[in-house]
C-alpha positions as CSV (number, residue, x, y, z in Angstrom):
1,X,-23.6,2.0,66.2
2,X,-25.4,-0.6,68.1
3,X,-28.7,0.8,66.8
4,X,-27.4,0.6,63.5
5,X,-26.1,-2.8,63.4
6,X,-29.0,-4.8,65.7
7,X,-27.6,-8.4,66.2
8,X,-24.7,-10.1,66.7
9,X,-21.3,-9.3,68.2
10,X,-20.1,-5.0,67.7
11,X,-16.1,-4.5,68.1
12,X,-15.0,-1.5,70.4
13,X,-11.6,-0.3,68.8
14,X,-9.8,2.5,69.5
15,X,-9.5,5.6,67.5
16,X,-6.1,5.3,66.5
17,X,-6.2,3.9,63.5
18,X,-10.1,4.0,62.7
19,X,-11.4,1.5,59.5
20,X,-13.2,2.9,56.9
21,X,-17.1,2.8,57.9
22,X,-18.9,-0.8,58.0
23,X,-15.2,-2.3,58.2
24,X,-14.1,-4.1,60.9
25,X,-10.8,-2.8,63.2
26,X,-7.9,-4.7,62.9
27,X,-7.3,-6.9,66.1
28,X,-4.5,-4.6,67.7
29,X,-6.8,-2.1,67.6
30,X,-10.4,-4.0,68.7
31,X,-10.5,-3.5,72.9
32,X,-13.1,-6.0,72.5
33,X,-16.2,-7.2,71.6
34,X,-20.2,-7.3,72.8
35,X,-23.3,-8.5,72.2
36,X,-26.1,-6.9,70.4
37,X,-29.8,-8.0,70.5
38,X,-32.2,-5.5,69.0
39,X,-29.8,-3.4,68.7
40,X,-29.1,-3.3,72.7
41,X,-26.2,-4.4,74.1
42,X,-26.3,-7.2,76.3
43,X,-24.9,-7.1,80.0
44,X,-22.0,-9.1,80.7
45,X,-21.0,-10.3,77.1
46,X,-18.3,-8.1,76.8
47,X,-15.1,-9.9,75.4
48,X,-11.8,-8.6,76.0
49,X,-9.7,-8.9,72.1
50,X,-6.6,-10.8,73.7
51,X,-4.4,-9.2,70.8
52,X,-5.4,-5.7,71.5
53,X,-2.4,-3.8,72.2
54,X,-1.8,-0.8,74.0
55,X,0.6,0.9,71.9
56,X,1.4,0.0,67.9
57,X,3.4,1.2,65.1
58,X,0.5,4.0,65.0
59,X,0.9,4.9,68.1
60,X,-0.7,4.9,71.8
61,X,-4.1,3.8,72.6
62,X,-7.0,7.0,71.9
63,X,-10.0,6.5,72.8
64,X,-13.7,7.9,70.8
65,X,-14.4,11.0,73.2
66,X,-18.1,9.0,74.1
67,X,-15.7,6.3,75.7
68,X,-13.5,8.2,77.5
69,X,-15.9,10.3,79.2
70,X,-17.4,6.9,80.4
71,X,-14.4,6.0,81.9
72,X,-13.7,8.6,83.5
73,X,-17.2,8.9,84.9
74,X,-16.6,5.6,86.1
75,X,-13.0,5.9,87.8
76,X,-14.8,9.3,89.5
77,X,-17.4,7.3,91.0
78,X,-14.7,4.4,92.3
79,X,-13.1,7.3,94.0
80,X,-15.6,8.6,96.0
């Protein structure tokens, strides 16, 4: 996505209730936001979306399979 879209800000949302492609998530569902530049994203701009919510009237959080392998990779590597 962020070789796609190249500059400016790219919303992380959840994959509960996706958009239709090119559309932004609606706020409940945006985790939160970061900078692109070239189509990188830039260390330390990421922006939590205050009104992201955990569960909604669609349901509880799901996260893109890409995402929640990095997490867990992550929470693995706090363990050890």
């Amino acid at each position: 996505m962020a070789q796609w879209q190249k500059e400016g800000w790219l919303h992380v949302g959840d994959e509960r209730n996706p958009p239709p492609w090119g559309r932004i998530p609606k706020p409940e569902d945006i985790i939160g936001s970061v900078l692109l530049q070239d189509g990188q994203i830039q260390a330390k701009t990421y922006q939590a979306m205050p009104a992201y919510r955990l569960v909604t009237n669609k349901g509880l959080m799901q996260l893109s399979p890409a995402l929640e392998q990095c997490l867990l990779d992550i929470a693995k590597q706090k363990l050890k």
